[in-house]
C-alpha positions in Angstrom: -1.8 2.9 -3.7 -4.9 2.9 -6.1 -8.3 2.1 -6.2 -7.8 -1.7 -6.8 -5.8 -1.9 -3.2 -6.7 0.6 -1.1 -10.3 -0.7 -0.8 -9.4 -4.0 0.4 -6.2 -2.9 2.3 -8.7 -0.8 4.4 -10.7 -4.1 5.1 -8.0 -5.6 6.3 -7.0 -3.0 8.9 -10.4 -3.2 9.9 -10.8 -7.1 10.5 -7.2 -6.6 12.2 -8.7 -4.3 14.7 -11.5 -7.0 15.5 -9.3 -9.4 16.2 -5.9 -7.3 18.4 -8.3 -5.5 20.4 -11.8 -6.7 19.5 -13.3 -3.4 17.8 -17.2 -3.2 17.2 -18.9 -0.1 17.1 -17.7 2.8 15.2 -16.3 4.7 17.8 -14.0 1.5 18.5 -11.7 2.1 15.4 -9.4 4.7 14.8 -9.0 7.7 12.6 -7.7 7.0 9.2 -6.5 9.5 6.9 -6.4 7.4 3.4 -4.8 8.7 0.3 -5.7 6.4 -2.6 -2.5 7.5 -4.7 -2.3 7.7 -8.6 1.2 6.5 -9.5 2.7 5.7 -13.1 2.8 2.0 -12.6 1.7 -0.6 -14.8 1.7 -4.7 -15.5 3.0 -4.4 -19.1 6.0 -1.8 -19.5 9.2 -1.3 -17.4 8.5 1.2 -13.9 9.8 4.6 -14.5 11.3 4.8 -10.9 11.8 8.1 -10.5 8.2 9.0 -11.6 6.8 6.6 -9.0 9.0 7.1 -6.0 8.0 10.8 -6.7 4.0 9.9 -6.5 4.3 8.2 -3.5 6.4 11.0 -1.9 3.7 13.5 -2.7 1.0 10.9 -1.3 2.9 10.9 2.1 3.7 14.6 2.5 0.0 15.1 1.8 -0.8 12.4 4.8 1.8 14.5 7.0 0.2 17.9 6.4 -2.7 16.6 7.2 -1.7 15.7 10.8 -0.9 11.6 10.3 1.2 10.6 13.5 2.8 7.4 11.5 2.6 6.3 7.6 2.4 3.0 5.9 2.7 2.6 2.3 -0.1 -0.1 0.5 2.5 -0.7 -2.0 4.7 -3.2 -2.3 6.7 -2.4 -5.4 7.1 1.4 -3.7 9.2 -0.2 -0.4 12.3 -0.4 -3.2 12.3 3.5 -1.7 12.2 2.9 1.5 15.1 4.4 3.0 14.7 7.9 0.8 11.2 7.9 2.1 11.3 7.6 5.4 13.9 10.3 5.1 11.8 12.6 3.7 8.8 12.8 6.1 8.9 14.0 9.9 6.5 11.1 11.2 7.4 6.9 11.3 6.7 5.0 8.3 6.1 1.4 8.6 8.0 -0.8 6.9 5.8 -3.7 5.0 8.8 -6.0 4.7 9.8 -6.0 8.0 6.3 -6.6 8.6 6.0 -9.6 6.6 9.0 -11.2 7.4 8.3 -11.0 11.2 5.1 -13.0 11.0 6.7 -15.7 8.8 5.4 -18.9 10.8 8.5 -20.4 12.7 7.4 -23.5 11.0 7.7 -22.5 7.9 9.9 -24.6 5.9 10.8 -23.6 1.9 9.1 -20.1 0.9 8.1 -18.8 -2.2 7.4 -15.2 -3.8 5.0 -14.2 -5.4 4.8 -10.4 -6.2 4.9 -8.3 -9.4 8.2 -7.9 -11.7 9.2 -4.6 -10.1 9.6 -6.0 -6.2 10.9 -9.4 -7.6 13.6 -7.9 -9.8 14.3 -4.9 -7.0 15.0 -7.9 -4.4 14.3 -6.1 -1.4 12.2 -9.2 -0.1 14.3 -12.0 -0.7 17.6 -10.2 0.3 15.0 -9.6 3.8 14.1 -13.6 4.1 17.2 -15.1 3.8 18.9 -12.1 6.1 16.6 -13.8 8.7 17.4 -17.3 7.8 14.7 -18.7 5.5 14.7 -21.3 2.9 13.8 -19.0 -0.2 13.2 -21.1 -3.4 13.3 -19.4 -6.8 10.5 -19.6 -9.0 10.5 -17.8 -12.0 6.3 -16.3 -12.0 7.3 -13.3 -13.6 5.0 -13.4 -16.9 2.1 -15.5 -15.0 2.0 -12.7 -12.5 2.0 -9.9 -15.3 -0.4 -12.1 -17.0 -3.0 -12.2 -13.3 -2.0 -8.3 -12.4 -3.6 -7.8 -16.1 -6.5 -9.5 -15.3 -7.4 -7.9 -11.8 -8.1 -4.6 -14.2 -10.5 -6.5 -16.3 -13.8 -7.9 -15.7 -12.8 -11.1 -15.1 -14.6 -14.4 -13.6 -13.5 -15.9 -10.3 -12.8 -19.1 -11.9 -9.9 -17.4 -13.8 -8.6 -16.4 -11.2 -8.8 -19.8 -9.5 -6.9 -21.2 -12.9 -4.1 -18.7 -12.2 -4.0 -19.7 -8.8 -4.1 -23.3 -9.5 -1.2 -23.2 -11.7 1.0 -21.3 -9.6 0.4 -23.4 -6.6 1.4 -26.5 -8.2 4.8 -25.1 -9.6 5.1 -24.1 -5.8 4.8 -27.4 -4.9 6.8 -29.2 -7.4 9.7 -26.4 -6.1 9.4 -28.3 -2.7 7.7 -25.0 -1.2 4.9 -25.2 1.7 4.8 -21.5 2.5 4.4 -18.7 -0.4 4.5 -15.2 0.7 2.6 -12.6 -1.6 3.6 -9.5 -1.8 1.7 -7.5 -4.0 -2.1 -5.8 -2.7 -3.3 -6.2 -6.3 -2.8 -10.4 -5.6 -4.2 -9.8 -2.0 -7.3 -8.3 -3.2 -8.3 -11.5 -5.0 -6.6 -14.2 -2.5 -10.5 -14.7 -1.6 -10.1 -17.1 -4.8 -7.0 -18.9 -4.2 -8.1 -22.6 -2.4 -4.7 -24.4 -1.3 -3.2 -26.0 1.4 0.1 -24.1 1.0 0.0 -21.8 4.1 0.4 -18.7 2.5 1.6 -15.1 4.0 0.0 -12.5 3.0 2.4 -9.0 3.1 -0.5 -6.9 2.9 -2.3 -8.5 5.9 0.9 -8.2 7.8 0.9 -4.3 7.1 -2.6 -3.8 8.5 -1.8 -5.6 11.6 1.1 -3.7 12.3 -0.8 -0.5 11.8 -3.3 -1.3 13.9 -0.6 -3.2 16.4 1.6 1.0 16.1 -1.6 2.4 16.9 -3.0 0.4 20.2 0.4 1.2 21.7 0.2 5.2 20.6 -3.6 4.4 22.0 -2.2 2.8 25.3 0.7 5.3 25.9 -1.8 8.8 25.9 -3.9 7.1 28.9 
């Protein structure tokens, strides 16, 4: 879903593939049909729902004819359509909330979320985490996140980002939290900056691997 996260989302299915079933050359890693998707979303105005789920439809029926055996969706913010969209295509789509909350560490004590307005106010991850039983504190990151989503489309210094990151760590802290889970690819795409000792989930991360994880068994099942 855009330029911003479909670049580093494709890294991270790649690394994932080195470490499941220790890729290297090219002919290790499988064939990826990638639709970077223009979609009517931005950090500053309310999400005109109807005009996004119908983008990210039209992204995953162009995957499909195109011969895709299973979809996943770099989007957080477009899993508040799940159900409808899995509905409307002939072929699995991954799920990137189930993903995520399958790898929460068993560990893990209080969690945080950290993901853009639209997936916060949609609730489809919290209602997910405490369904399994986790400790979900509220924090309220709403305009610091708008503020950070704003800055990923500028030119902007790793340092700010390392301020933004800062300050949203400590709040975490002060909220008794020692796990935050982010769920947005524009955040994951500059997580390279963020230095804590939180132990932080990444939803994005937990996509790839399951792509990768859907496609060994596919893989393993033709031979």
């Amino acid at each position: 879903m855009g330029p911003r996260s479909t670049g580093p989302f494709i890294d991270l299915v790649v690394s994932q593939c080195q470490e499941i079933y220790g890729a290297r050359h090219d002919i290790d890693f499988p064939k990826m049909l990638i639709c970077s998707q223009p979609a009517p979303f931005y950090e500053d105005r309310p999400v005109d729902h109807v005009a996004l789920e119908a983008a990210v439809r039209e992204g995953l029926l162009h995957l499909q004819s195109a011969g895709a055996d299973f979809l996943a969706i770099a989007c957080n913010t477009a899993h508040i359509y799940y159900e409808s969209l899995a509905a409307t295509v002939d072929v699995p789509l991954l799920s990137i909330v189930e993903s995520t909350v399958r790898a929460i560490p068993r560990q893990a004590g209080a969690l945080a979320l950290l993901a853009a307005r639209p997936t916060v106010e949609a609730g489809i991850f919290q209602d997910a985490l405490r369904g399994a039983g986790h400790d979900l504190r509220e924090i309220d990151w709403r305009d610091q996140v708008d503020a950070l989503l704003a800055a990923t489309r500028e030119s902007t210094a790793p340092a700010s980002f390392q301020r933004f990151w800062d300050s949203l760590f400590e709040q975490a802290r002060a909220a008794g939290v020692d796990t935050v889970v982010v769920a947005c690819l524009d955040l994951s795409g500059i997580l390279r900056y963020a230095v804590t000792d939180l132990a932080l989930v990444d939803a994005a991360n937990c996509l790839a691997r399951s792509i990768v994880e859907e496609w060994v068994a596919r893989r393993d099942a033709r031979s």
